[in-house]
N, C-alpha and C positions, 0 to 999 in steps of 0.2 A: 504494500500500500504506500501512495505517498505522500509525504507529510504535507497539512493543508498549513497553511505561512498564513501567520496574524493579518488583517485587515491594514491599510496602509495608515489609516485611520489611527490605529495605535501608537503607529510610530509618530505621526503628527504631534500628536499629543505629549508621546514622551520627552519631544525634542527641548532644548533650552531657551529660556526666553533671552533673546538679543538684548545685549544691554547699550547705551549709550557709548562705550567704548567700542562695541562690534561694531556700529555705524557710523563713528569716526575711521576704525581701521578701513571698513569696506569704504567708503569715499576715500581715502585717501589711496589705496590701491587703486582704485578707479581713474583716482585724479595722475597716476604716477605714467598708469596704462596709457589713458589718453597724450599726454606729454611726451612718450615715448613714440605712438603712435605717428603724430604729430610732425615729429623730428625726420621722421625720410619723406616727407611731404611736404616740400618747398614754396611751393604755389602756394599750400594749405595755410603755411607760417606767415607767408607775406602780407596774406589774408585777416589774416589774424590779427597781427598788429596793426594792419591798415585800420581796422573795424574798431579798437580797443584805445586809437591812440589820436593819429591825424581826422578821424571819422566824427570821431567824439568830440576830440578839441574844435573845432568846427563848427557845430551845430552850437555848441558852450557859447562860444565865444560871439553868434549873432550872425554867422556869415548868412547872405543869403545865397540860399540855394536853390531856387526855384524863378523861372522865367516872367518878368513883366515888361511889359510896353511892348510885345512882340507885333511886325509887322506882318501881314500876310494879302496875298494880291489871289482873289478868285476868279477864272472868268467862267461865268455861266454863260454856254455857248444854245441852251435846247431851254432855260428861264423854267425848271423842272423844281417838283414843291421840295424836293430834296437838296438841290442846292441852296433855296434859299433857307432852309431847316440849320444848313452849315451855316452860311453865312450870317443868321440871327444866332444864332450858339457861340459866333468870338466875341464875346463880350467884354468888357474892361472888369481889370485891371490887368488882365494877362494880354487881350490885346488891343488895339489902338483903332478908333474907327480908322476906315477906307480914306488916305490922303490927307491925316492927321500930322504923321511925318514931314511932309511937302509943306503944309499950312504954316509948320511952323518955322521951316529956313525959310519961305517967302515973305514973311515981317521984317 
């Protein structure tokens, strides 16, 4: 006959409860792995710091980074409800009525 093996259950139960130090060691092996991982992946590390350093100081610091007063020239050649859908959808502050540019070197 063969021996029938306790419920898994059992073992669940008997196992030990993780303390605060188990889950500093396992983060910290975690954190060792990845850092090792990391290291023959060049691209990844460049990355990395871009994201953690110049990316950050950046945004801190007030730059802007997103496009306004942009110029844009449409021609609707067929005056389709679609075109003009585009053309009332560029609206200020991103971009500049039609000949706002012009308007203003010819003062």
């Amino acid at each position: 006959m063969i021996p029938v093996s306790a419920p898994r259950t059992a073992k669940l139960a008997e196992a030990r409860k993780m303390t605060l130090r188990d889950h500093v060691l396992n983060t910290f092996r975690l954190v060792i792995k990845e850092l090792r991982s990391i290291r023959s992946d060049p691209t990844m590390l460049v990355l990395v710091i871009y994201a953690f350093s110049i990316s950050v100081n950046t945004v801190a610091t007030g730059a802007v980074t997103e496009a306004t007063n942009l110029s844009v020239g449409i021609v609707d050649e067929d005056g389709s409800d679609l075109s003009r859908q585009i053309a009332e959808g560029l609206v200020r502050p991103t971009f500049q009525p039609p000949g706002a540019d012009n308007r203003a070197r010819d003062r």
